[in-house]
C-alpha positions as a printed NumPy array, in Angstrom:
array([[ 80.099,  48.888,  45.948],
       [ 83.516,  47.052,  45.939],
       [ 84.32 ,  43.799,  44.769],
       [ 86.536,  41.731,  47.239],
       [ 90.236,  41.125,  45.713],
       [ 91.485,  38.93 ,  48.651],
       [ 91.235,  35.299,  46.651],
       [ 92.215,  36.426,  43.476],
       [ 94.91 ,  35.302,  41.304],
       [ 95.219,  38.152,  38.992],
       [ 98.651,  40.143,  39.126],
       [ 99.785,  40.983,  42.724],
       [100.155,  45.069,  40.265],
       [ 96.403,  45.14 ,  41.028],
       [ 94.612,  47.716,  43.139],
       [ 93.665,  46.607,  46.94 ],
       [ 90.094,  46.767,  46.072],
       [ 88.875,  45.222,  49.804],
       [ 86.345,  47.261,  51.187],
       [ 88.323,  47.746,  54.328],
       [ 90.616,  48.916,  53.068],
       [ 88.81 ,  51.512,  51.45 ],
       [ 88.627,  55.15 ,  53.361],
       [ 85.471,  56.511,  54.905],
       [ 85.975,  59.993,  53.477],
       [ 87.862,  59.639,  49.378],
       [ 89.781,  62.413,  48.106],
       [ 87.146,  63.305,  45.737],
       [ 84.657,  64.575,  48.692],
       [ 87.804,  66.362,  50.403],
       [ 88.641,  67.864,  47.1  ],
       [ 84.946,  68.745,  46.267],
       [ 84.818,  70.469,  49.755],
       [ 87.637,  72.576,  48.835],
       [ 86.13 ,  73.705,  46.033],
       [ 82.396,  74.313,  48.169],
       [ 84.84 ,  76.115,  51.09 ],
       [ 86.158,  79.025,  48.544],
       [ 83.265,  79.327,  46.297],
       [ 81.2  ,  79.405,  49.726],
       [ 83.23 ,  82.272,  51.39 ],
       [ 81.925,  84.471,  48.014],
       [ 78.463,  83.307,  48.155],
       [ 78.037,  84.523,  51.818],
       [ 80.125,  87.423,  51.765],
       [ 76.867,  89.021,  49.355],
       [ 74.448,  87.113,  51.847],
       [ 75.98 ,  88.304,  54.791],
       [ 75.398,  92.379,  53.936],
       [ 72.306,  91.373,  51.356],
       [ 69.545,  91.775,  53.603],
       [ 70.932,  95.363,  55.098],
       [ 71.836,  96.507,  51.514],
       [ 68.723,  96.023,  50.61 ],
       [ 66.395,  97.012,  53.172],
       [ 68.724,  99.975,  54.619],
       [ 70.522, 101.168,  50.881],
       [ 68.339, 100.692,  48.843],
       [ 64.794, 101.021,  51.333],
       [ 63.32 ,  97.653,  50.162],
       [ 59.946,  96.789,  51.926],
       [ 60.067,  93.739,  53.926],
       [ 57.384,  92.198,  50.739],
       [ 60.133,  93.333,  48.087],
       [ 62.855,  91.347,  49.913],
       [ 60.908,  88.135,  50.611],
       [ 60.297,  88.382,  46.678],
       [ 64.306,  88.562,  46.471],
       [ 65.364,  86.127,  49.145],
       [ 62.753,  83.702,  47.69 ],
       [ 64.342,  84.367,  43.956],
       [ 67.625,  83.684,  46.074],
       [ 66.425,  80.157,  47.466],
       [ 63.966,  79.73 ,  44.795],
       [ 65.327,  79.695,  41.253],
       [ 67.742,  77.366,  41.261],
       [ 65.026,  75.037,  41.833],
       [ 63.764,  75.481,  38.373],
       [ 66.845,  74.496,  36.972],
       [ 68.558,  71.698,  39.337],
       [ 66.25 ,  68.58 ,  37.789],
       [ 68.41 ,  69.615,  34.477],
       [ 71.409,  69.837,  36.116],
       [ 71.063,  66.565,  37.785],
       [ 69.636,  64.988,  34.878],
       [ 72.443,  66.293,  32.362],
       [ 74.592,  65.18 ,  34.812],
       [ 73.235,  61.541,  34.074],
       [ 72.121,  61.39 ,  30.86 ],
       [ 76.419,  62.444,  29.856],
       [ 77.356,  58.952,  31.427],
       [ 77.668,  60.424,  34.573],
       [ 80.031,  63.175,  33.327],
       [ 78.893,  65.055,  36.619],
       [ 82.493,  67.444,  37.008],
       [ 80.974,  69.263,  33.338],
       [ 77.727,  69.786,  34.653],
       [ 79.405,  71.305,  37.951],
       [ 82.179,  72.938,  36.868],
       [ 79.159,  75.072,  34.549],
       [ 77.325,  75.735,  37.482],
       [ 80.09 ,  77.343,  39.21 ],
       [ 81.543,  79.186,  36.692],
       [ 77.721,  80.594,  35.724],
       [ 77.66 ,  82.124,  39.474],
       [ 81.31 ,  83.335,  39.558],
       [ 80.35 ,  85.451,  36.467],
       [ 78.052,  86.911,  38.317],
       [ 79.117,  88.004,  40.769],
       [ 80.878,  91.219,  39.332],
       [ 77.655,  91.888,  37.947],
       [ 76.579,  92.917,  41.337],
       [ 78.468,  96.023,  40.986],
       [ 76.229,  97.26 ,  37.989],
       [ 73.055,  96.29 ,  40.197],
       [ 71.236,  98.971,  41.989],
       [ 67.69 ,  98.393,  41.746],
       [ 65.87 ,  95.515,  42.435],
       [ 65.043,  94.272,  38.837],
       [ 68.779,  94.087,  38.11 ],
       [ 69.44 ,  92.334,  41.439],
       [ 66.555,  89.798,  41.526],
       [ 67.639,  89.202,  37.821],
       [ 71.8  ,  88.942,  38.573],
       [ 70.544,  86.639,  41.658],
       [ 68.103,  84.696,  39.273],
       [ 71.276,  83.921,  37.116],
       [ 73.582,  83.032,  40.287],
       [ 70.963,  80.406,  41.404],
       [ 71.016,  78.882,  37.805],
       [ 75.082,  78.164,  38.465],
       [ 74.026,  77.228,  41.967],
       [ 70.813,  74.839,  40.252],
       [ 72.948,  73.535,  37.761],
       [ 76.271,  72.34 ,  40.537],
       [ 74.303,  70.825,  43.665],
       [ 72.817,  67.6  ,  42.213],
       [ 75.921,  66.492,  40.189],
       [ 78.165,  67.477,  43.113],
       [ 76.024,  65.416,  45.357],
       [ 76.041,  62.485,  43.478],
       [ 80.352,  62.12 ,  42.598],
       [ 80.485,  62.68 ,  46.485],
       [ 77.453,  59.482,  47.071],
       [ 79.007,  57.755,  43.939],
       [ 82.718,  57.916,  45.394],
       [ 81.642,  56.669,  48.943],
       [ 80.065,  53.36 ,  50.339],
       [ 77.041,  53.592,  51.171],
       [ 77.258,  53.149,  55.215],
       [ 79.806,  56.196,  55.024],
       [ 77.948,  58.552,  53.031],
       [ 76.335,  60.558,  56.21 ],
       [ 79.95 ,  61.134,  57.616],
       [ 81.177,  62.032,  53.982],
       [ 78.566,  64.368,  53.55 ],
       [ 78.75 ,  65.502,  57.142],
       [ 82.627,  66.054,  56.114],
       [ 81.879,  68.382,  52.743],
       [ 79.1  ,  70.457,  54.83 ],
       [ 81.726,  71.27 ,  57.552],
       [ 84.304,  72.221,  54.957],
       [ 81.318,  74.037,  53.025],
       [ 80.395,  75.889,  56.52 ],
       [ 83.934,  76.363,  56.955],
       [ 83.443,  78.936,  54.191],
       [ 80.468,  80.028,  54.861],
       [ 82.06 ,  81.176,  58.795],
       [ 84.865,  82.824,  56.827],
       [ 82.402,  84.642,  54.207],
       [ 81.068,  87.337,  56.793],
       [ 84.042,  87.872,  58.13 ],
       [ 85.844,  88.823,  55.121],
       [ 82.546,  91.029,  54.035],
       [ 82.993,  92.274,  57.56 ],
       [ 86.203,  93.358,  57.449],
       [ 86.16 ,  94.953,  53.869],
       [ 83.193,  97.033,  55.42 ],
       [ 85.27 ,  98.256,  57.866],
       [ 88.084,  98.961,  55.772],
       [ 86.591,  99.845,  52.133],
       [ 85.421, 103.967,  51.451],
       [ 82.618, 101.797,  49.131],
       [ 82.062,  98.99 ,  51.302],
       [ 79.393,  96.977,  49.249],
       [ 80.956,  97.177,  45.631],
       [ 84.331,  96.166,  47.343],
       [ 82.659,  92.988,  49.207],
       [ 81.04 ,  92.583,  46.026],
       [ 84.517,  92.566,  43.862],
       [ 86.107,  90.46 ,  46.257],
       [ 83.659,  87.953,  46.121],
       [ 84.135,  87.651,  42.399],
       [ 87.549,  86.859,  43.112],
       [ 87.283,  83.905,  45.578],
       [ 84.559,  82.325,  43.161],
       [ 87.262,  82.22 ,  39.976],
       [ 89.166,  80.522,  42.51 ],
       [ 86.673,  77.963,  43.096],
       [ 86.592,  77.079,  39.648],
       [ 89.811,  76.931,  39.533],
       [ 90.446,  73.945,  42.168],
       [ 87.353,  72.059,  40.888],
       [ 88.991,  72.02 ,  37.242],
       [ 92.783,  71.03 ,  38.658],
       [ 91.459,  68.511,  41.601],
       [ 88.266,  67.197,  41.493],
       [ 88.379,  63.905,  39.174],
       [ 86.273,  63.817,  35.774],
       [ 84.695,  60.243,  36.661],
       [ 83.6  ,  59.155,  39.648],
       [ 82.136,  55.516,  41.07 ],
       [ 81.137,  52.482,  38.844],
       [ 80.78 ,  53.297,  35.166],
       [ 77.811,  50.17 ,  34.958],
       [ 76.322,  47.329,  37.242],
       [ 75.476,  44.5  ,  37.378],
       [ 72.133,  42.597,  37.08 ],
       [ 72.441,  40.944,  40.251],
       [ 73.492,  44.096,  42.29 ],
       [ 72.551,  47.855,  41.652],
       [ 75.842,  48.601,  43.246],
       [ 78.721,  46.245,  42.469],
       [ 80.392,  47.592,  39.281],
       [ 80.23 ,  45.162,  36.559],
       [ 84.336,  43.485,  35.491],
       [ 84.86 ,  43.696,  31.562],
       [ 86.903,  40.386,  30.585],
       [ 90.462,  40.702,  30.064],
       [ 91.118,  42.93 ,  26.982],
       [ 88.008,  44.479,  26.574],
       [ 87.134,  47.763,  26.442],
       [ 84.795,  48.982,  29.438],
       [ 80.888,  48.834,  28.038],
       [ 79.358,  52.899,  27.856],
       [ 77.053,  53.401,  30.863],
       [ 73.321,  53.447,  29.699],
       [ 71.952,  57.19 ,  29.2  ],
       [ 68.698,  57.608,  31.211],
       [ 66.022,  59.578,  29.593],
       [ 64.251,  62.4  ,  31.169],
       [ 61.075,  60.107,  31.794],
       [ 63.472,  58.059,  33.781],
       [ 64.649,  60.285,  36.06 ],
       [ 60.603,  61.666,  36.901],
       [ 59.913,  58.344,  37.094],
       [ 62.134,  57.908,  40.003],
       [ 59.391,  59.439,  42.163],
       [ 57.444,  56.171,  42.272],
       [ 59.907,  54.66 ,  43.999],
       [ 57.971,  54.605,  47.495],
       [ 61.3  ,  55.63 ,  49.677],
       [ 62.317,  58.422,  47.46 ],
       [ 58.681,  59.691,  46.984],
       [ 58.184,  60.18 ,  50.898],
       [ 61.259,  61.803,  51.062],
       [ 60.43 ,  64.413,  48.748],
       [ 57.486,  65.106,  50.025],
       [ 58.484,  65.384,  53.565],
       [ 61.205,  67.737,  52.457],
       [ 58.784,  70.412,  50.693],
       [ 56.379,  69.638,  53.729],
       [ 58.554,  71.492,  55.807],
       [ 60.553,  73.642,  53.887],
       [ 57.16 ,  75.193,  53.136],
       [ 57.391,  76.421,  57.027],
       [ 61.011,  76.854,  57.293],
       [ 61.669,  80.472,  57.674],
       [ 65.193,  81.554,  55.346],
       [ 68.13 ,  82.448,  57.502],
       [ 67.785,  86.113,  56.069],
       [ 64.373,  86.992,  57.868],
       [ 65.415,  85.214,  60.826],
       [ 68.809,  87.402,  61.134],
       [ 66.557,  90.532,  60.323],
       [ 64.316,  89.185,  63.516],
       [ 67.656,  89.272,  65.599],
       [ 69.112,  92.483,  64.604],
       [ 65.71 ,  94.24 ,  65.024],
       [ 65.002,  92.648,  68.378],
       [ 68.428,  93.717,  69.841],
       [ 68.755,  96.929,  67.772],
       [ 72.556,  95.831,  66.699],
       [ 74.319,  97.955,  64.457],
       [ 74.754,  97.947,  60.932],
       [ 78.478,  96.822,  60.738],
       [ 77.19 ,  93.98 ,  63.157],
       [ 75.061,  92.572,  60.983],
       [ 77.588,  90.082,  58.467],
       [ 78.005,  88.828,  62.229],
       [ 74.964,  86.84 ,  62.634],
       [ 75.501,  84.102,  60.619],
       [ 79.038,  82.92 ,  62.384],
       [ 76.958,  81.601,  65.02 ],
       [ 74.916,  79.39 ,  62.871],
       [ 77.977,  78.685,  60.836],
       [ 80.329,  77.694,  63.341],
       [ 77.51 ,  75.343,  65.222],
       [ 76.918,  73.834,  61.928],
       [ 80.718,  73.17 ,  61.356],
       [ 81.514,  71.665,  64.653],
       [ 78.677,  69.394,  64.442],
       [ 78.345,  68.164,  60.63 ],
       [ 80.823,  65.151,  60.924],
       [ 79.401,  63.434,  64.162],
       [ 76.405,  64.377,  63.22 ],
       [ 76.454,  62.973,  59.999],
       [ 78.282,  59.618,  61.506],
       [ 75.408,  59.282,  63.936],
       [ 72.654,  59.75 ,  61.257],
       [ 74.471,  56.289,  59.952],
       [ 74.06 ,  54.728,  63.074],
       [ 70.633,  55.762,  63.652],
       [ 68.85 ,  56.369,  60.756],
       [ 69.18 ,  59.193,  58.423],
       [ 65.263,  59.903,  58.219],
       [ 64.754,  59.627,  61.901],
       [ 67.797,  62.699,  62.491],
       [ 66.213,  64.625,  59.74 ],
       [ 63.438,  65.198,  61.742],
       [ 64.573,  65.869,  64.861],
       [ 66.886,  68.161,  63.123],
       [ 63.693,  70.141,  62.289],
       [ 62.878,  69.663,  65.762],
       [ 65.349,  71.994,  67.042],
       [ 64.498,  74.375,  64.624],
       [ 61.203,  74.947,  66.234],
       [ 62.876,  75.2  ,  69.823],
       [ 64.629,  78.042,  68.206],
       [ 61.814,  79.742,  66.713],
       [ 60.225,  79.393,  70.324],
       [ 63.203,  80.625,  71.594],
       [ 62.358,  83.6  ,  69.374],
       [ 59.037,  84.341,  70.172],
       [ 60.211,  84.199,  74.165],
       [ 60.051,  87.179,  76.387],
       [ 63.745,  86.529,  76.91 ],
       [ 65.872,  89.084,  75.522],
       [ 69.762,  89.74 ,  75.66 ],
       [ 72.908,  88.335,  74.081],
       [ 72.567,  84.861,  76.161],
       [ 68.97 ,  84.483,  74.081],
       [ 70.684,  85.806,  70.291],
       [ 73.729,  82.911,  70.856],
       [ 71.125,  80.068,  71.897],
       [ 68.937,  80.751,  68.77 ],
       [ 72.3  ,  80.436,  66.672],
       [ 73.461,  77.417,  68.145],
       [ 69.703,  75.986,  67.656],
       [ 69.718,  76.858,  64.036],
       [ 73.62 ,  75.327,  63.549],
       [ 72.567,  72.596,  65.062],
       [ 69.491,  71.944,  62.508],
       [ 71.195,  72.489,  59.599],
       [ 74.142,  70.086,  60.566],
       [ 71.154,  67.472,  61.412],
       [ 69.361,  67.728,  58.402],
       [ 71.709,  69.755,  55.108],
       [ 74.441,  66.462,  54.649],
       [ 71.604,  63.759,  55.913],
       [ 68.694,  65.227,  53.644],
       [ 71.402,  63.952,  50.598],
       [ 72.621,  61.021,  52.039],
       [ 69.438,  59.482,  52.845],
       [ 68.352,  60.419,  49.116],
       [ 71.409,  58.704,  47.697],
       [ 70.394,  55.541,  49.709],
       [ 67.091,  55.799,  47.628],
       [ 68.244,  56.04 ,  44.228],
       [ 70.528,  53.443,  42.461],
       [ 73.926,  54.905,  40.887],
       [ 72.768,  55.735,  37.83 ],
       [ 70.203,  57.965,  38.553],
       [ 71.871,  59.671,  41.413],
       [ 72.096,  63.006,  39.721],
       [ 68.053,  63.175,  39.098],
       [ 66.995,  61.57 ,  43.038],
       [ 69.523,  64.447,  44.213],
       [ 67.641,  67.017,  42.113],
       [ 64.066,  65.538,  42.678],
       [ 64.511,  65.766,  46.686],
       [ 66.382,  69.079,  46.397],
       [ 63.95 ,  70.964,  44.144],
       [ 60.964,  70.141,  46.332],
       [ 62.374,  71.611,  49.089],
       [ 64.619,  74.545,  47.424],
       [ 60.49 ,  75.659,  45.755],
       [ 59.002,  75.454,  48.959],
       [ 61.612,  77.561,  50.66 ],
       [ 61.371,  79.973,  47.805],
       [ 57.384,  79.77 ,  48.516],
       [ 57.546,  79.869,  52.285],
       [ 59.547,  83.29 ,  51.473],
       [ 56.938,  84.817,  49.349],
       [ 54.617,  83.791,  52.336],
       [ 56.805,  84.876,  55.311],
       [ 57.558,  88.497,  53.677],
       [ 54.336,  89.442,  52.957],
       [ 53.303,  88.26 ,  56.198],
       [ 55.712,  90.349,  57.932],
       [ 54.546,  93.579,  56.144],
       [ 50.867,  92.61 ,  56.652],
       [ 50.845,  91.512,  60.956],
       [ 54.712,  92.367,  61.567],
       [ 57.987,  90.244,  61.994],
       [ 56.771,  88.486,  65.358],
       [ 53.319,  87.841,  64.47 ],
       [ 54.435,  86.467,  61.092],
       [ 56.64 ,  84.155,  62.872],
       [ 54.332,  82.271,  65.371],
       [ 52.172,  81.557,  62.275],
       [ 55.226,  79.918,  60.557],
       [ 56.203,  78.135,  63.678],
       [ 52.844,  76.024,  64.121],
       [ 52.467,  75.306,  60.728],
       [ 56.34 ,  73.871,  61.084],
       [ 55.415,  72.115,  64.272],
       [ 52.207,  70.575,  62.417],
       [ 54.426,  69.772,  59.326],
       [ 56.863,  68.071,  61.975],
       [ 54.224,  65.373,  63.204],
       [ 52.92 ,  64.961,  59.211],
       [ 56.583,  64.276,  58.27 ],
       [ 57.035,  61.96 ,  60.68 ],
       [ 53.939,  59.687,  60.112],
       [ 54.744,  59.521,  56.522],
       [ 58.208,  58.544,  57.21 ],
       [ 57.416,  55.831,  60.064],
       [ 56.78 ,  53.438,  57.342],
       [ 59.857,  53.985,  55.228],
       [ 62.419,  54.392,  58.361],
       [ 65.678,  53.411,  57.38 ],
       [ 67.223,  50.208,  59.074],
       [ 71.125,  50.611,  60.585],
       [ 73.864,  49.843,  58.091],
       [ 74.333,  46.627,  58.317],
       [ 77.772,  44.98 ,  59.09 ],
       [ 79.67 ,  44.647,  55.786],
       [ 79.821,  40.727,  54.572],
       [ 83.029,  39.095,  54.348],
       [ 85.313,  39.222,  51.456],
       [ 84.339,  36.609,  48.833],
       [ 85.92 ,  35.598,  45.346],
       [ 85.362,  38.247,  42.994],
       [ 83.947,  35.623,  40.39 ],
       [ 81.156,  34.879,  42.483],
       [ 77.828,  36.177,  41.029],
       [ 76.553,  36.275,  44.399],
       [ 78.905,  38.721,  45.939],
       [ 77.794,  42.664,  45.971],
       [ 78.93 ,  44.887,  48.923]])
């Protein structure tokens, strides 16, 4: 993505541009992980006492809360192809596009304190998931567009830690306000409005309005194209919406997709799979937000070598073993084991998939998109799998109230394990080859040249 500087004779004034010299993990993906860390400790402070608030407060039906946990995954689907596209069509003006994403959910959230029914939850939630739509593509591509391209699993590995950073420190705050609030819910629900105006606070102040090359060049989709002395940098072209659906023929980026609804369609959401836990072991209420440390601290102690091994390896190929330890845990699950020792295992599973597959799912997608469309491939490979969560959902809670939790859950786990050995014949063919060893530097003048 660099150009070489070492030859040159411009000024010595000049920017070290050698790729070496270059840092695995820029400011822009610490800064945007700031921003994901605070406006992550709101987000799961409401899904950490969600699922009891509405099943136990408000005496939801296992059917009415798959319809809300799927509006939670689901709806932000519907919008994140616009928020990725905007977010290219502006000349990559991704920050805008963001920073209206997050400040569309951190409005909401003191809506939550008017809510207490489930048409004016599902429809505060529906709006949430529009902010959270509109932010995950664009923020995606600045972090691909700001890294090179044999870094960008540790990069992403990097933001998911920092992101799971606040998602460990989420239930714990909605824990402790439980504890100590008279009205526990409104106050986690308050609080959490807080900590997301301060998330949209650091993205405005910190994150930078521009990031990677503003156009390339005809002989590499990466190297940024030099203006001549003097002249004003050319505008970036403006894809059209056609362009960014046409980036599913693109074979690599078309198998991903696919692969990704494939099995989120038989990936149960972390809210049924907590309610599995607390029912099995009988915990108590105040217990609950507690659930989803385990996953969360797994997932943050493992997202950075995780994410550096997916580079070594292959991105696709961790991706699905990722989902391969998912089904261990769901086996786990449906185990006559019971006890603690069986509740902490199932956590550490389910860490341990997301940190293989949340960070590598987008890094192996920005590998199959060129730089100007990196907004839309984010989106395409995102909403696939965000409407087939929201699907599997639907499916899962009606299940649930139809055979029971249990039964509902070995039918989810062989379709998963079936959806396992279709994802990975569809992605033999397109398996990603190792980074390859970065070329050395050549004159910047030479036509040739593209890192």
């Amino acid at each position: 993505m660099y150009l070489a500087d070492s030859r040159s004779t411009k000024p010595a004034a000049a920017p070290d541009t050698r790729p070496g010299r270059r840092p695995a993990v820029p400011g822009t993906v610490l800064a945007l992980g700031a921003v994901s860390l605070i406006t992550d400790i709101s987000s799961e402070m409401i899904t950490a006492v969600l699922p009891l608030y509405v099943v136990a407060a408000l005496g939801l039906s296992p059917l009415g809360f798959g319809l809300l946990d799927g509006i939670n995954n689901g709806v932000g689907a519907l919008v994140r192809l616009a928020g990725g596209h905007l977010a290219d069509r502006g000349g990559q003006r991704h920050k805008v596009v963001a920073g209206l994403g997050y400040g569309l959910s951190a409005l909401c959230k003191p809506l939550m304190l008017l809510a207490h029914g489930l048409p004016m939850i599902s429809a505060v939630l529906a709006v949430d998931r529009t902010g959270k739509g509109l932010r995950t593509a664009p923020r995606d591509a600045m972090i691909s567009l700001s890294t090179r391209p044999e870094h960008r699993g540790r990069a992403f590995g990097v933001h998911r830690a920092m992101d799971t950073t606040g998602a460990l420190l989420g239930p714990l705050v909605a824990f402790a306000v439980l504890r100590a609030a008279v009205d526990g819910y409104d106050a986690v629900f308050a609080v959490s409005g807080c900590f997301a105006a301060l998330g949209v606070l650091v993205l405005v102040l910190f994150v930078p309005g521009r990031t990677g090359p503003r156009t390339t060049s005809p002989t590499s989709p990466t190297a940024p194209t030099v203006p001549a002395e003097g002249a004003a940098a050319p505008s970036p072209p403006r894809p059209a919406l056609r362009d960014s659906l046409a980036l599913l023929r693109r074979p690599g980026l078309r198998r991903l997709t696919l692969c990704a609804a494939l099995l989120g369609l038989t990936t149960v959401s972390d809210s049924f799979l907590y309610l599995l836990l607390q029912r099995e072991l009988r915990l108590p209420a105040h217990l609950f937000p507690l659930l989803p440390l385990g996953t969360a601290a797994v997932f943050l102690l493992l997202a950075v070598p995780l994410g550096a091994l997916a580079d070594r390896i292959g991105r696709r190929r961790l991706f699905l073993a990722g989902h391969g330890v998912l089904l261990l845990g769901y086996g786990l699950v449906l185990s006559p084991l019971r006890g603690a020792p069986v509740v902490v295992a199932v956590l550490v599973l389910h860490g341990t998939f997301y940190a293989a597959t949340d960070g590598v799912l987008a890094a192996a997608t920005a590998a199959a998109v060129p730089p100007e469309h990196q907004g839309a491939g984010q989106a395409l490979v995102g909403t696939g799998q965000a409407l087939a969560r929201f699907l599997c959902s639907l499916a899962f809670g009606a299940a649930w109230s139809l055979w029971g939790g249990r039964n509902a859950l070995s039918v989810t786990t062989a379709a998963l394990a079936v959806s396992a050995v279709v994802a990975s014949i569809v992605l033999r063919t397109a398996d990603e080859q190792r980074p390859a060893t970065p070329p050395p530097a050549a004159h910047p003048d030479d036509p040739h040249h593209a890192q």
